[in-house]
LOZAKOL-528113 format. One record per atom (N, C-alpha, C, O): residue number from 1; residue in one letter; y, x negated, z. Coordinates in pm, whole numbers, plus 50000, padded with zeros to 5 digits. Example, Ala and Ser with C-alpha at 12.3 -4.5 7.8 and 13.67 -1.06 7.14 Angstrom:
2
<site i="1" aa="A" v="49431" u="48681" w="50780"/>
<site i="1" aa="A" v="49550" u="48770" w="50780"/>
<site i="1" aa="A" v="49670" u="48680" w="50780"/>
<site i="1" aa="A" v="49668" u="48576" w="50846"/>
<site i="2" aa="S" v="49775" u="48715" w="50708"/>
<site i="2" aa="S" v="49894" u="48633" w="50714"/>
<site i="2" aa="S" v="50003" u="48710" w="50787"/>
<site i="2" aa="S" v="50114" u="48659" w="50804"/>
END
This chain:
98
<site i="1" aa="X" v="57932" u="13434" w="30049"/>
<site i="1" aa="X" v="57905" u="13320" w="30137"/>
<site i="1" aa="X" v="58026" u="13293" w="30226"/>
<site i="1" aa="X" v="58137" u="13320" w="30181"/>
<site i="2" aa="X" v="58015" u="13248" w="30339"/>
<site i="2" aa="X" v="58115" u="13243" w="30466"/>
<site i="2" aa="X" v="58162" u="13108" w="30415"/>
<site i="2" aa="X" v="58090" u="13014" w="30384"/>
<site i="3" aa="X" v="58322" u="13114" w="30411"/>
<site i="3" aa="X" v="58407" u="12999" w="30327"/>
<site i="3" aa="X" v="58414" u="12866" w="30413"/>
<site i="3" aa="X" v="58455" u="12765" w="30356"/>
<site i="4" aa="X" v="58371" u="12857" w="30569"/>
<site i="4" aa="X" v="58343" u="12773" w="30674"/>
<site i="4" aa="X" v="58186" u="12701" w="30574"/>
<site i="4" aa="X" v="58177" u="12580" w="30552"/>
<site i="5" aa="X" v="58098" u="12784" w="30535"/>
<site i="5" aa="X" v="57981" u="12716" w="30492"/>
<site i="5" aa="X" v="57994" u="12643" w="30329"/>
<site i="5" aa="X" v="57925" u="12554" w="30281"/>
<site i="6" aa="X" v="58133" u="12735" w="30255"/>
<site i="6" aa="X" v="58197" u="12698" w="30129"/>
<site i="6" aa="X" v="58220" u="12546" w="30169"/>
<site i="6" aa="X" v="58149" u="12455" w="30127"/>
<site i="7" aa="X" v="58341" u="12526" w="30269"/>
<site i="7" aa="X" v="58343" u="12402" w="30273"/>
<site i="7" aa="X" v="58295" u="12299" w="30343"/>
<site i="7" aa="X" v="58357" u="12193" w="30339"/>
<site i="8" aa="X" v="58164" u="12311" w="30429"/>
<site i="8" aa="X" v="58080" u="12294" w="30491"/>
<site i="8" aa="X" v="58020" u="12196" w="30330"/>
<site i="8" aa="X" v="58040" u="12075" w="30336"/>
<site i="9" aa="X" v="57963" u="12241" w="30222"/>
<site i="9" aa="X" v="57882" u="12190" w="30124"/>
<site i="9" aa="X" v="57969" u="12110" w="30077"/>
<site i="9" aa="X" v="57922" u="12014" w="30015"/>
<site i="10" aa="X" v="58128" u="12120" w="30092"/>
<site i="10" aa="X" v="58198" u="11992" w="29991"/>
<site i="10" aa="X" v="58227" u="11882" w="30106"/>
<site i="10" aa="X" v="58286" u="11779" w="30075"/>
<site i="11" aa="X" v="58179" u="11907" w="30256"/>
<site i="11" aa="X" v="58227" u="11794" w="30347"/>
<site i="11" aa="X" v="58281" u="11769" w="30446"/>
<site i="11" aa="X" v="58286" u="11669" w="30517"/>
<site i="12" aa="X" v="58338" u="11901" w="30450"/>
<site i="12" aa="X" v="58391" u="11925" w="30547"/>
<site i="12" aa="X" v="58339" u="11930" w="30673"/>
<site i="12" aa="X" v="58229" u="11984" w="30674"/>
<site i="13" aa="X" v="58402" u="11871" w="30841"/>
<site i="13" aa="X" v="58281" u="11942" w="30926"/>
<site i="13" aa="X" v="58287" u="12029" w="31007"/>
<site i="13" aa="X" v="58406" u="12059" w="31023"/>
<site i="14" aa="X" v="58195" u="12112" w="31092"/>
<site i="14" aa="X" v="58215" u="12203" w="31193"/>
<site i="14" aa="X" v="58147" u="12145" w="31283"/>
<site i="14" aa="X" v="58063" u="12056" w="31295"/>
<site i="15" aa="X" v="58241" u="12267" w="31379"/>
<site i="15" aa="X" v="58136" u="12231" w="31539"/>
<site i="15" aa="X" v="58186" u="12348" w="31586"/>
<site i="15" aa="X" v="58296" u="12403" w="31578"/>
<site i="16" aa="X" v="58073" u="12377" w="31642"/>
<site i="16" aa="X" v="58086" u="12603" w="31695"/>
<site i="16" aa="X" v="57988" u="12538" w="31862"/>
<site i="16" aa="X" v="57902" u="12459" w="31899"/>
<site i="17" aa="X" v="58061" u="12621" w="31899"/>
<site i="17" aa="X" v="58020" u="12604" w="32048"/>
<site i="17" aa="X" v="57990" u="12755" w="32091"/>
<site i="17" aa="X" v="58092" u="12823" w="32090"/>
<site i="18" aa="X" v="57867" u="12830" w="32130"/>
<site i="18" aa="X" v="57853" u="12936" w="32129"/>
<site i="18" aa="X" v="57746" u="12974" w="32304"/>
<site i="18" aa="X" v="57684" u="12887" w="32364"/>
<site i="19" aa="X" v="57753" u="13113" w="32344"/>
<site i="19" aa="X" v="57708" u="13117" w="32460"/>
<site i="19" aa="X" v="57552" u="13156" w="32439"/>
<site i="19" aa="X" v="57497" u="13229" w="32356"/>
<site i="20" aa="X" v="57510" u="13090" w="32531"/>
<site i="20" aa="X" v="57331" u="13042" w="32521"/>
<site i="20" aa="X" v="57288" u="13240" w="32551"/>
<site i="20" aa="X" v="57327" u="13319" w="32637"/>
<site i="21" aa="X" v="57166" u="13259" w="32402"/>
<site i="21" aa="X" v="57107" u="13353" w="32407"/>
<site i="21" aa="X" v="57247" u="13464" w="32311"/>
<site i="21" aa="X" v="57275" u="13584" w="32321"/>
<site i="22" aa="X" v="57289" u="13383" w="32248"/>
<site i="22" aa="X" v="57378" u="13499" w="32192"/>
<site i="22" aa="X" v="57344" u="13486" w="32028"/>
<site i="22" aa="X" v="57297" u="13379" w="31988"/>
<site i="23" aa="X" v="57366" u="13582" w="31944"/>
<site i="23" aa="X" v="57293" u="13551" w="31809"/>
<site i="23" aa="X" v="57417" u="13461" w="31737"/>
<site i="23" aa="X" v="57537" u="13480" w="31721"/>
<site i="24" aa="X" v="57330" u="13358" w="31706"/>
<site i="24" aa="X" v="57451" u="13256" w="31581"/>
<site i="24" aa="X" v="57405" u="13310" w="31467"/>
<site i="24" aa="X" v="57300" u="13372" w="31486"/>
<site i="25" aa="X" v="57446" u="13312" w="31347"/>
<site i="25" aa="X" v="57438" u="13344" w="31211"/>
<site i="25" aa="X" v="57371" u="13247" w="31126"/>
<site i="25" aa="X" v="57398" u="13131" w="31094"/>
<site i="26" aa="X" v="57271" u="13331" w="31096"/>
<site i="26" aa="X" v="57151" u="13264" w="31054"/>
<site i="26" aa="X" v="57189" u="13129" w="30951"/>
<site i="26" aa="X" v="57123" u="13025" w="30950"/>
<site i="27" aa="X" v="57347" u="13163" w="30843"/>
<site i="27" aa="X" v="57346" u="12997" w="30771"/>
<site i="27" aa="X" v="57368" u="12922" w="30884"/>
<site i="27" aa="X" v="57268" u="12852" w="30869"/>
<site i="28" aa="X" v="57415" u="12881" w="30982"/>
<site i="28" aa="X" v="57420" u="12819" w="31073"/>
<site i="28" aa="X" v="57310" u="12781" w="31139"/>
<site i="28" aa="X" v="57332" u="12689" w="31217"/>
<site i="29" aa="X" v="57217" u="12813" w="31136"/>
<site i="29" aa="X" v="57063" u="12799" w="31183"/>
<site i="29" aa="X" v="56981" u="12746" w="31101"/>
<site i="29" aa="X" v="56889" u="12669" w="31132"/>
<site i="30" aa="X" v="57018" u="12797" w="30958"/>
<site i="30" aa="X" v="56961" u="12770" w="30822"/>
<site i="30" aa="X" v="56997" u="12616" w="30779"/>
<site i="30" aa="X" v="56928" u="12547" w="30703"/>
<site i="31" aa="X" v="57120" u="12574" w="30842"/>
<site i="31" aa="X" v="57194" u="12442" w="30777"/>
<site i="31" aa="X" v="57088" u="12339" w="30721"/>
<site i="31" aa="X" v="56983" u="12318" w="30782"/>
<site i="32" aa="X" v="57116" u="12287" w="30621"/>
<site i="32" aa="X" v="57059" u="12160" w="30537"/>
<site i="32" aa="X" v="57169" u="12061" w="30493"/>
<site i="32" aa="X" v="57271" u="12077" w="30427"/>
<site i="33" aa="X" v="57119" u="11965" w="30545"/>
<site i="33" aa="X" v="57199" u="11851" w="30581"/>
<site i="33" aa="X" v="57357" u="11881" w="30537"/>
<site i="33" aa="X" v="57411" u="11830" w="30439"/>
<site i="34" aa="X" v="57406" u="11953" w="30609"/>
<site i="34" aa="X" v="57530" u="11971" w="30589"/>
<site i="34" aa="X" v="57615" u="11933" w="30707"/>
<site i="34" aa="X" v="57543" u="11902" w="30802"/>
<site i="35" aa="X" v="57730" u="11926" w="30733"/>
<site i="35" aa="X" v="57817" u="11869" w="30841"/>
<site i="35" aa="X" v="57858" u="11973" w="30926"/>
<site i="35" aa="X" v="57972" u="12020" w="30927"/>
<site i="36" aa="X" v="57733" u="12021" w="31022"/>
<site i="36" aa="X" v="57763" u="12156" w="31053"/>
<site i="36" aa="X" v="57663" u="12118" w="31183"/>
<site i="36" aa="X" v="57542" u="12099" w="31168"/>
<site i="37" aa="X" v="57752" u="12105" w="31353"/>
<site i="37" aa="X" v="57695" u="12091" w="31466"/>
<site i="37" aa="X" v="57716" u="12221" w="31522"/>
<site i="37" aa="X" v="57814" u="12291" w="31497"/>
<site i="38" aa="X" v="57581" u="12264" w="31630"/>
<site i="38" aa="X" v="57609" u="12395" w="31702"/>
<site i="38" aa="X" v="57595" u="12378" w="31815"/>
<site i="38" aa="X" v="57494" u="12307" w="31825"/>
<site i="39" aa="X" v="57651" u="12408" w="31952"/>
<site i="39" aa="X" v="57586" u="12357" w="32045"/>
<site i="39" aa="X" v="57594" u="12503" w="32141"/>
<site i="39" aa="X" v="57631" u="12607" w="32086"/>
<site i="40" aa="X" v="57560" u="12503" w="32274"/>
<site i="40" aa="X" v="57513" u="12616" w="32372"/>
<site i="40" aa="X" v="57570" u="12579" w="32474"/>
<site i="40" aa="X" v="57562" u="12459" w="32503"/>
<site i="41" aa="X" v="57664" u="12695" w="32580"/>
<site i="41" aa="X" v="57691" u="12698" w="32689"/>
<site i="41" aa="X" v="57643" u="12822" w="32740"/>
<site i="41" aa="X" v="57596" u="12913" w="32670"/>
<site i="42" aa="X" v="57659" u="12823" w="32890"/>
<site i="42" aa="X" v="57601" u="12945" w="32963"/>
<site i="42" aa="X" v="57673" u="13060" w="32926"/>
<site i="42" aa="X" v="57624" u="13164" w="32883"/>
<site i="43" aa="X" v="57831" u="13028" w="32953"/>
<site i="43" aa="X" v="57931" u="13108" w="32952"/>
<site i="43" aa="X" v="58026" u="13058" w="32849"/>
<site i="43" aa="X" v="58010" u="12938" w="32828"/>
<site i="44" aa="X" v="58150" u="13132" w="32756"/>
<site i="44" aa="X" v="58233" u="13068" w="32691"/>
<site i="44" aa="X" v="58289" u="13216" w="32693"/>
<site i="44" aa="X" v="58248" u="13327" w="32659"/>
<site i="45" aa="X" v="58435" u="13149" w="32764"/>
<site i="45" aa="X" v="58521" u="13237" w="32811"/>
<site i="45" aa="X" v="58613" u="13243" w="32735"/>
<site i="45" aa="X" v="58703" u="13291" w="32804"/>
<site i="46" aa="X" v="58676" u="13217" w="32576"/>
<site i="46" aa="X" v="58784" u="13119" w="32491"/>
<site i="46" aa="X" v="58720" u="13151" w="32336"/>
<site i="46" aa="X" v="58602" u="13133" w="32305"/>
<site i="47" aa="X" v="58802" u="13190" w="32266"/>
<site i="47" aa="X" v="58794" u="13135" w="32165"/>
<site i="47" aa="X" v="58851" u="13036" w="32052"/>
<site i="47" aa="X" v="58965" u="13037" w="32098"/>
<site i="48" aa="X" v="58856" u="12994" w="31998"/>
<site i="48" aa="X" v="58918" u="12879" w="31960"/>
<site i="48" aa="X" v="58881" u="12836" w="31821"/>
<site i="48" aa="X" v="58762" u="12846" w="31792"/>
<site i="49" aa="X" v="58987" u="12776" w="31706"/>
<site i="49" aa="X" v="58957" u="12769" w="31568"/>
<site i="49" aa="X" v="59078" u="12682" w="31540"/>
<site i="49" aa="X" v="59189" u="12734" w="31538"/>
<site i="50" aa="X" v="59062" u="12560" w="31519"/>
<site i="50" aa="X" v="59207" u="12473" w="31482"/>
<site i="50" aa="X" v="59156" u="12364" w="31415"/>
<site i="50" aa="X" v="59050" u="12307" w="31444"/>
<site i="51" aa="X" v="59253" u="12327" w="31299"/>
<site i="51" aa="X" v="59236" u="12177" w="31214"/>
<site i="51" aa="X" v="59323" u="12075" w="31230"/>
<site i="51" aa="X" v="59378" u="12050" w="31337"/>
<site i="52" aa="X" v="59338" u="12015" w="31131"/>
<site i="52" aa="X" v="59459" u="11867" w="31132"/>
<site i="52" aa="X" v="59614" u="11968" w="31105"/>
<site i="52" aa="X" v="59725" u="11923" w="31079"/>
<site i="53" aa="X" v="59590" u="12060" w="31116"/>
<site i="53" aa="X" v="59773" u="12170" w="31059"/>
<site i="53" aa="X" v="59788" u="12257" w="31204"/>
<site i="53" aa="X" v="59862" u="12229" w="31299"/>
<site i="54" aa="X" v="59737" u="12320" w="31199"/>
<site i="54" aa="X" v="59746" u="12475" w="31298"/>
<site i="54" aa="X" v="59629" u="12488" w="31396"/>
<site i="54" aa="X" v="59549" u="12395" w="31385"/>
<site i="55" aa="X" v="59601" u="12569" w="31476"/>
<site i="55" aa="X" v="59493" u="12606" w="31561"/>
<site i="55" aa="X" v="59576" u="12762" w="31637"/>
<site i="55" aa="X" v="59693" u="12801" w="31636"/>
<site i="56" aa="X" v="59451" u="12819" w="31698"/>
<site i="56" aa="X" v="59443" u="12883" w="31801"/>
<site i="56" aa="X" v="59346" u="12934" w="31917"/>
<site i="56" aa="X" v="59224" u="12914" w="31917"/>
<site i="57" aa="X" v="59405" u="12992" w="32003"/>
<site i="57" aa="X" v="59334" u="13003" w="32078"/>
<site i="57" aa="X" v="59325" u="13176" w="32185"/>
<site i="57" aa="X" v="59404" u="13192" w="32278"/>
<site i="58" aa="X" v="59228" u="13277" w="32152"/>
<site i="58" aa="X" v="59191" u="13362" w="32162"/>
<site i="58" aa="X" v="59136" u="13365" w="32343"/>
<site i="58" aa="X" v="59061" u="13276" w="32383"/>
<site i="59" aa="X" v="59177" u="13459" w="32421"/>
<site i="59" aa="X" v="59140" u="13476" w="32592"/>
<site i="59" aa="X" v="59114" u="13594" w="32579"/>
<site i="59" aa="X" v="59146" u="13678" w="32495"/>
<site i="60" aa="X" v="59022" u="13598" w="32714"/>
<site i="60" aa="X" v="58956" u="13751" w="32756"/>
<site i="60" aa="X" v="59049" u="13814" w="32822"/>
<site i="60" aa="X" v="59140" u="13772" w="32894"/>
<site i="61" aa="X" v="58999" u="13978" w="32774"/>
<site i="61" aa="X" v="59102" u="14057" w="32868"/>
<site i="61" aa="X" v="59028" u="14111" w="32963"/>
<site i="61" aa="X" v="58911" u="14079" w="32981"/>
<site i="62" aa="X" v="59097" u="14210" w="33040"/>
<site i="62" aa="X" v="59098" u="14228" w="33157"/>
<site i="62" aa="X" v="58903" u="14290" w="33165"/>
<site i="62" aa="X" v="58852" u="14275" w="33275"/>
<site i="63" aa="X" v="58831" u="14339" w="33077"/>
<site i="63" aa="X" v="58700" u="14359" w="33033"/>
<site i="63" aa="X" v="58638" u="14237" w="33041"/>
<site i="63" aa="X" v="58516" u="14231" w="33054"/>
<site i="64" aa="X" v="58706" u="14137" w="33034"/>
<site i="64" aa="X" v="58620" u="13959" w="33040"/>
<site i="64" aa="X" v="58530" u="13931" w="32874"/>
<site i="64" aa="X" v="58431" u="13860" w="32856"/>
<site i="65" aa="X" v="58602" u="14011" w="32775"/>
<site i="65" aa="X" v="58614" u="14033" w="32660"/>
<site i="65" aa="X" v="58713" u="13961" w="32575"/>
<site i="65" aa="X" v="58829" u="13986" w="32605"/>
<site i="66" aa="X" v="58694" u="13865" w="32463"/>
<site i="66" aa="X" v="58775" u="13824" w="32409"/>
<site i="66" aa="X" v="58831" u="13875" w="32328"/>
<site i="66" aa="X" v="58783" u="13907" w="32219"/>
<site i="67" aa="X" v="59004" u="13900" w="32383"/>
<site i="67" aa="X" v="59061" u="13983" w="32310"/>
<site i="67" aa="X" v="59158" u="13925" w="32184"/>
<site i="67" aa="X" v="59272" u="13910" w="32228"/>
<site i="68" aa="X" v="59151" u="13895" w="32069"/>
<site i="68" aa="X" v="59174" u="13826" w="31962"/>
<site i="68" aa="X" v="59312" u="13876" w="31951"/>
<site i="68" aa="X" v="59390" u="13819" w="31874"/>
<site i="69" aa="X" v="59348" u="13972" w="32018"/>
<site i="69" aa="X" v="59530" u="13990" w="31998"/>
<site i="69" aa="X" v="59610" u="13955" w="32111"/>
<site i="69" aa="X" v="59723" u="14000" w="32122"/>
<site i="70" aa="X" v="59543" u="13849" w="32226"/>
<site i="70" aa="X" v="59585" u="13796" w="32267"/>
<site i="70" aa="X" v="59587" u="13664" w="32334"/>
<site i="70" aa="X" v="59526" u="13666" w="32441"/>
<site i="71" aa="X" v="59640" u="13551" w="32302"/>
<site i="71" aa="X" v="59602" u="13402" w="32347"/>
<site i="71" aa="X" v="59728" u="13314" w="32266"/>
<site i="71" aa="X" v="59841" u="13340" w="32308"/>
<site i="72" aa="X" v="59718" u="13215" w="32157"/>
<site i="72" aa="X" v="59806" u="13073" w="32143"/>
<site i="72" aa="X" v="59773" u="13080" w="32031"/>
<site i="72" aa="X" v="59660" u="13112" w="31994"/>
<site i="73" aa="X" v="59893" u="13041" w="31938"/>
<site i="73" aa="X" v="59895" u="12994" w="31811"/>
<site i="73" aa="X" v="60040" u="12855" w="31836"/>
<site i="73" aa="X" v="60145" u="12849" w="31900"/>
<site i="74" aa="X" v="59967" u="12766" w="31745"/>
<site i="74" aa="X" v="60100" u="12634" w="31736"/>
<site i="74" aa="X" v="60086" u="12532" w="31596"/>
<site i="74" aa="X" v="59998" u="12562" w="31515"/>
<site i="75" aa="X" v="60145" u="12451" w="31578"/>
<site i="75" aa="X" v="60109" u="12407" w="31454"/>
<site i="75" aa="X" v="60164" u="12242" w="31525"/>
<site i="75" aa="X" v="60151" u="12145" w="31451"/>
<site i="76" aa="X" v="60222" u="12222" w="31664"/>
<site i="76" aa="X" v="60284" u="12112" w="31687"/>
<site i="76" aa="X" v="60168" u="12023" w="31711"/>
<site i="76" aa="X" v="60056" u="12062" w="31743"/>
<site i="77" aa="X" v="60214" u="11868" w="31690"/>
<site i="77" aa="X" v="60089" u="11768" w="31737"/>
<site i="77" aa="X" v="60021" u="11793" w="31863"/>
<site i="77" aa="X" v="59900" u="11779" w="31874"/>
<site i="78" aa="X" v="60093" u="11828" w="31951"/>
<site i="78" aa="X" v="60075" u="11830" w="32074"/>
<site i="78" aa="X" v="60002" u="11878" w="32118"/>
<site i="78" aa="X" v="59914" u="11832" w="32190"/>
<site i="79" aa="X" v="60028" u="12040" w="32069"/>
<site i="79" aa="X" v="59926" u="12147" w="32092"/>
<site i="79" aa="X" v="59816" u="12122" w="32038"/>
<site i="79" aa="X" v="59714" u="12166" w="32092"/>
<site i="80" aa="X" v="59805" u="12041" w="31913"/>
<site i="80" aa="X" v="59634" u="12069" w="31844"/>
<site i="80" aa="X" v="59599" u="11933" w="31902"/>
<site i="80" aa="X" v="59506" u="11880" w="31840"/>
<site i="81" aa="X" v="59658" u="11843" w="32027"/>
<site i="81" aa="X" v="59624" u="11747" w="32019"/>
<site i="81" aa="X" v="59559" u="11796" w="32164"/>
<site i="81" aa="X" v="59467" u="11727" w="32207"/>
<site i="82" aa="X" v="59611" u="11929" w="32255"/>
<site i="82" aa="X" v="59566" u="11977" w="32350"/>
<site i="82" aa="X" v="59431" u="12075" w="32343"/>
<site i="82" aa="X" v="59332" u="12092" w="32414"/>
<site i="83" aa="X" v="59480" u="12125" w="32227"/>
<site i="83" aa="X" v="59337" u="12188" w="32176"/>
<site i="83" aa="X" v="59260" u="12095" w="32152"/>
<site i="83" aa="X" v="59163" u="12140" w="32213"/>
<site i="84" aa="X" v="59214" u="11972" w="32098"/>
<site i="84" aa="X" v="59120" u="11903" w="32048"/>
<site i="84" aa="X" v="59022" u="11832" w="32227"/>
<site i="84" aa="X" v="58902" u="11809" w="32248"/>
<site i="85" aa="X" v="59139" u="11818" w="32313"/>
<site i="85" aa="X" v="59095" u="11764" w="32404"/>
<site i="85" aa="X" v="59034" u="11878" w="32482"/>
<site i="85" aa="X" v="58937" u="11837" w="32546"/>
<site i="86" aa="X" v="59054" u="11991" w="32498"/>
<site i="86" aa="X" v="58957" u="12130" w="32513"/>
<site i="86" aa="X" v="58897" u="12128" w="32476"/>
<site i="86" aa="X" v="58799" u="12123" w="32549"/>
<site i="87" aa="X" v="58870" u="12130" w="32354"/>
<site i="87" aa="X" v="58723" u="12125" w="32284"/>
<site i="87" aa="X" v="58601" u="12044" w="32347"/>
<site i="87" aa="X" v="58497" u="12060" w="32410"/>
<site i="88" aa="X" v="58662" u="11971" w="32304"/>
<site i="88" aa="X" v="58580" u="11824" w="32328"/>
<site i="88" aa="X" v="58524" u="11821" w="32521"/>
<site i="88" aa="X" v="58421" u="11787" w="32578"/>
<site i="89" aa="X" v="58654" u="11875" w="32565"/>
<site i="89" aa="X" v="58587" u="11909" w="32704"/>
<site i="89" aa="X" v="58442" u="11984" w="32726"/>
<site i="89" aa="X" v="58332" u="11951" w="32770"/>
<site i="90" aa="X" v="58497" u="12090" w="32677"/>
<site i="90" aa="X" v="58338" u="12172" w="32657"/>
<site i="90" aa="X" v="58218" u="12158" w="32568"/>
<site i="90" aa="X" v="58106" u="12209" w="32573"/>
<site i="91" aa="X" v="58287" u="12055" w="32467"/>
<site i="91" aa="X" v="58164" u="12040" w="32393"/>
<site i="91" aa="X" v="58078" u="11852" w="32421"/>
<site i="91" aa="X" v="57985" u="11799" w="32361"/>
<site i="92" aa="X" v="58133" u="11822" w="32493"/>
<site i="92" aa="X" v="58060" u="11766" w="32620"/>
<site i="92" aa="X" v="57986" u="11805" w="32704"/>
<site i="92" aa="X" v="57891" u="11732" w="32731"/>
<site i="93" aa="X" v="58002" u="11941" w="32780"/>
<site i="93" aa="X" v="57886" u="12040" w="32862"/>
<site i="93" aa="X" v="57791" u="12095" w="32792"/>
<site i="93" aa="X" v="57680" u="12132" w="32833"/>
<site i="94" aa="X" v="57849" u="12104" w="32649"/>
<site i="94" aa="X" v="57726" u="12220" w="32594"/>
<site i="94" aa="X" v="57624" u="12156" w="32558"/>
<site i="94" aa="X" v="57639" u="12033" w="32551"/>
<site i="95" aa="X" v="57481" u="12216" w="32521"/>
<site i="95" aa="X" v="57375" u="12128" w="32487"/>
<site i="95" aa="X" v="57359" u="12171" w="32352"/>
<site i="95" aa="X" v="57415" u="12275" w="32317"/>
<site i="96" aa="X" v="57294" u="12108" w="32276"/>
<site i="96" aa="X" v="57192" u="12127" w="32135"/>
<site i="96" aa="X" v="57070" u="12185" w="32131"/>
<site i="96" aa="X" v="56982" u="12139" w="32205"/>
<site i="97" aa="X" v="57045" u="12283" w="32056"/>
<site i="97" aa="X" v="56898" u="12326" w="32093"/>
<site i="97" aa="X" v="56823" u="12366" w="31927"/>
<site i="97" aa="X" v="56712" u="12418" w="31923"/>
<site i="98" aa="X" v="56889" u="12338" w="31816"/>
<site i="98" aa="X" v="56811" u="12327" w="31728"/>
<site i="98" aa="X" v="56881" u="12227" w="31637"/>
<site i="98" aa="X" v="56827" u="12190" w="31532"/>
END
């Protein structure tokens, strides 16, 4: 079982922001009342994964491909306080669809 859905059942919450028409993973689709939001954009150019400690943040390369060996890692307030307001940027545009 995917350890995001491990702690998904003790309370934890998510929010996955993913590009419209792309396959999400079926526990994510499957969710029962668990603390687990998904939402849809056209495009999502970024990847991104950060808590109350650390975050990062994953960019496309020159393919317009997200290349996971290259983008931001930080652990300062600042940064996850810049990441959070990214987020939240886009997950304002995105919609809900199940």
């Amino acid at each position: 079982m995917n350890i995001n859905l491990q702690k998904a059942k003790k309370g934890v919450e998510f929010r996955y922001i993913y590009p419209k028409n792309s396959d999400v993973p079926e526990e994510l689709r499957a969710k029962k009342r668990l603390p687990i939001e998904v939402r849809f954009l056209d495009e999502v150019h970024l990847s991104m994964k950060f808590n109350e400690k650390s975050g990062g943040l994953a960019l496309p390369g020159l393919d317009n491909k997200i290349d996971y060996g290259f983008g931001l890692m930080g652990s300062e307030s600042q940064f996850l306080r810049w990441m959070e307001l990214l987020f939240d940027y886009y997950w304002e545009k995105a919609e809900s669809t199940f």
